[in-house]
C-alpha positions in Angstrom: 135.2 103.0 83.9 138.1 101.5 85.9 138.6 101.0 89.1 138.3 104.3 90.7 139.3 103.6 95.1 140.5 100.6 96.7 140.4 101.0 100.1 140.0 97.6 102.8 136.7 96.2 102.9 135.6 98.2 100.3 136.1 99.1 96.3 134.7 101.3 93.8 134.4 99.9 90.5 132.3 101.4 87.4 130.4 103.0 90.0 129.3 100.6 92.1 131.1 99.9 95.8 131.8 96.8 97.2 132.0 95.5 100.3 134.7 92.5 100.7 133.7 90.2 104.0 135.8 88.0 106.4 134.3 85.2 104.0 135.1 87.1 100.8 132.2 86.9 99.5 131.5 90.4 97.4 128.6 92.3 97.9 127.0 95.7 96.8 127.1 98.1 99.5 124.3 99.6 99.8 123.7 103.9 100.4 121.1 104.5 103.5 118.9 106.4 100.8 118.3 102.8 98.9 117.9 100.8 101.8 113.7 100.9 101.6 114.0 100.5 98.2 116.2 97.3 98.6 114.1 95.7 101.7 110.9 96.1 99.5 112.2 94.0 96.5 113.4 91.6 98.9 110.1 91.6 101.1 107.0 93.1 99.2 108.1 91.8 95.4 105.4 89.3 94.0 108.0 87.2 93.8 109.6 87.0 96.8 105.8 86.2 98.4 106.6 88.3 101.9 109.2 86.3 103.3 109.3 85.6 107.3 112.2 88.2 109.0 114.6 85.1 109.1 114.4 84.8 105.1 114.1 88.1 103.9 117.0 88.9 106.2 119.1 86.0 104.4 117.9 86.9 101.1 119.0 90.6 101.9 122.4 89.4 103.6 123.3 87.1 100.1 123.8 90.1 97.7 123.8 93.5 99.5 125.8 95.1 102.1 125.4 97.5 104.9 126.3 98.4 108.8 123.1 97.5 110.6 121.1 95.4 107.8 119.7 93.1 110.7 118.0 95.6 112.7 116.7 97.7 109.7 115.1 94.1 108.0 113.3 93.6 111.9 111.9 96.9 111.7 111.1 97.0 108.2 109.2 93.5 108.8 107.3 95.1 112.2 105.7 98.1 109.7 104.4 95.2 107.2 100.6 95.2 107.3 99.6 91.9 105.6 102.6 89.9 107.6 101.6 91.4 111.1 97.8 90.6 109.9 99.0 87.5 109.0 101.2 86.6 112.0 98.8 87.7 114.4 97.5 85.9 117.4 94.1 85.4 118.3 95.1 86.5 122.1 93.0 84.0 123.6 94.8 81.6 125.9 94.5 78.2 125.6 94.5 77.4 129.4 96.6 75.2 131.7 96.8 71.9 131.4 96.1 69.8 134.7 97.1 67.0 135.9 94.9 64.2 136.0 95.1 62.2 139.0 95.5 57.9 138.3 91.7 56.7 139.6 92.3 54.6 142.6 89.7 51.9 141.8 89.4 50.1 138.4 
């Protein structure tokens, strides 16, 4: 198939669209319908080991494109059991810490 729509940012070539970026860099954009699918592989997959946000957020940004990827990777991290298990605090405060006054005699 040959290049089908040029158009910008984006191009549609054998099938697939592309997104061009101000670093032109090329990535697959990426249809709302796959965007679960996509944030799995990147998150949940064996071998990406559940990634913090941070890294499965670059991992995601690397190869694949769409309009409000950063928001949809923090949400899609929030609704993950085992990290939120993982990340989890205690909720037990430590305490203050005090000062400790210099003793006046040896």
């Amino acid at each position: 198939m040959e290049n089908t729509y040029d158009e910008g940012r984006f191009r549609l070539l054998d099938g697939i669209i592309y997104h061009r970026t101000k670093h032109t860099c090329v990535m697959t954009a990426v249809d709302r319908s796959l965007i679960n699918l996509v944030l799995k592989e990147c998150h949940d997959n064996p071998f990406s080991g559940h990634l913090s946000e941070d890294r499965t957020r670059e991992n995601v940004k690397t190869c694949i494109w769409w309009p409000i990827r950063q928001k949809d990777v923090a949400e899609y991290f929030k609704t993950c059991d085992r990290c939120q298990k993982a990340n989890k605090s205690t909720g037990k405060r430590l305490g203050n810490i005090m000062k400790v006054q210099e003793p006046r005699r040896p």
